[in-house]
N, C-alpha and C positions, 0 to 999 in steps of 0.2 A: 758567264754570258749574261745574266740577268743584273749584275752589278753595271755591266758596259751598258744594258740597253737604260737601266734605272741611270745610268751619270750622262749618257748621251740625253735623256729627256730632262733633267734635271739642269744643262748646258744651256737645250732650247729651249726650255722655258725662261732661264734668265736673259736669254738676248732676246725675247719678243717681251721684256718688258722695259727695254730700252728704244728711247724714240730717235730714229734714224732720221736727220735733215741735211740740207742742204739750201746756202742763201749762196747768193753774189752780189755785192755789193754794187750799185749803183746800175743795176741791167734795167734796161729798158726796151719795154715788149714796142715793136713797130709795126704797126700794120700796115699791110699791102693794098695799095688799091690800084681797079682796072685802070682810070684815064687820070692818072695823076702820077709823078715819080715824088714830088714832094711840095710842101710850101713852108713855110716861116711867118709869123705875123710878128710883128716889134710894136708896142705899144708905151711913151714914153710922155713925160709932162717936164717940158722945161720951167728954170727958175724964174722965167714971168710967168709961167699959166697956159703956154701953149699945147695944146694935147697932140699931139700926133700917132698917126696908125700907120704902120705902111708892112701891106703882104705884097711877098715876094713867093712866086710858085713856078717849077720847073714841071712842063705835060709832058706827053709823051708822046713823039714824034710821028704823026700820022693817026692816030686815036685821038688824045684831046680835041673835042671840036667845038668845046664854048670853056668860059667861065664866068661865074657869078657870085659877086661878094655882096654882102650884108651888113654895114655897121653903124652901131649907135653907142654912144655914149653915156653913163649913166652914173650919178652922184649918192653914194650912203646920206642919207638921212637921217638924223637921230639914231646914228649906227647901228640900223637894222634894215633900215628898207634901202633901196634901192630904185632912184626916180629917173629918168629920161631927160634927157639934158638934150632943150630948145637947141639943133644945130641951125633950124634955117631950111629946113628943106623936108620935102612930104612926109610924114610919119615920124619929122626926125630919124631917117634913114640916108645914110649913102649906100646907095645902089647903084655897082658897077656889071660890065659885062664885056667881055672877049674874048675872042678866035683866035686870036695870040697862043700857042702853043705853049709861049713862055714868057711871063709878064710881070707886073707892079703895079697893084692900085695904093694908091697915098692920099690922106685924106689928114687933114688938121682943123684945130678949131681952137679960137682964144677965146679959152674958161675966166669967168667973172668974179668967184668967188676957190678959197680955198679948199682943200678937205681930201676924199679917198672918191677917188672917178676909177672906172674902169669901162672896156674897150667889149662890146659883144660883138663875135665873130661869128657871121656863119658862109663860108666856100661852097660850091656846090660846081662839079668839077666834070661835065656832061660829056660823052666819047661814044666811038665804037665797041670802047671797052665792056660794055655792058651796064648796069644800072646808074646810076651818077652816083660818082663820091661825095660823098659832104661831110666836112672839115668844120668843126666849130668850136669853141672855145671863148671863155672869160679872160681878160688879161686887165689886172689892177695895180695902181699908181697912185703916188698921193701928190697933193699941191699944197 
C-alpha cells in the first residue's frame, strides 16, 4: 500500500510539472455590441495618390438610432511622428452623421506628396441598445 500511495504521488507530481496549453490558430475574439450588428472600414491609396476611406456598417433593426463617424488623415514624418494632413475642412475632420439603420460614409482626398498615410477612425453607434458603441481604429497605406 505505501509503495502505491509513494508511485501514485510520485505520478502527480510529474504531470504538475508539465505545462498544459492550448492555441487555435487564426481565432478572433468579436465583441458584441448593443446598437450595432457590424461595420467594416476599407482604407486604400491608389497609384496617383488618391486616399480613400469608405465605412460600411449593418445596425440593428429598430435600436440603431444615429451614427457618427470621425475621420482624418495623417502622414509619418521622419518616421516617427505622425502629422494631420490639411483635408480642407474644420479640424481636418470628416464628420458624418445618420439614422440609416444601415449605411456608407466615403470620403477621399488627393494627397500631394508620397510616403506612409494612414486613416483614424472613430464610429460612435447611438440606440436603444444602451450605451453607444464606439468603433475605432488606425488603418495604414503607403504612396
Amino acid at each position: 500500500m505505501k509503495k502505491a500511495i509513494i508511485m501514485l504521488l510520485t505520478v502527480t507530481t510529474l504531470l504538475s510539472c508539465f505545462t498544459i496549453f492550448s492555441s487555435a490558430e487564426d481565432a478572433e475574439i468579436t465583441p458584441r455590441y448593443s446598437n450595432v450588428n457590424s461595420a467594416t472600414v476599407a482604407f486604400t491609396i491608389t497609384e496617383t495618390g488618391l486616399a480613400a476611406v469608405d465605412i460600411t456598417y449593418f445596425g440593428k433593426p429598430g435600436i440603431t438610432t444615429q451614427v457618427k463617424s470621425e475621420i482624418y488623415l495623417q502622414k509619418k514624418v521622419l518616421g516617427l511622428f505622425w502629422q494631420k494632413v490639411n483635408i480642407g475642412t474644420t479640424d481636418n475632420v470628416w464628420i458624418d452623421y445618420s439614422t440609416d439603420c444601415n449605411g456608407d460614409f466615403f470620403h477621399s482626398f488627393q494627397l500631394s506628396d508620397t510616403g506612409t498615410y494612414r486613416a483614424v477612425v472613430e464610429i460612435t453607434f447611438s440606440g436603444t441598445g444602451g450605451t453607444p458603441d464606439v468603433i475605432s481604429d488606425k488603418y495604414q497605406d503607403n504612396w
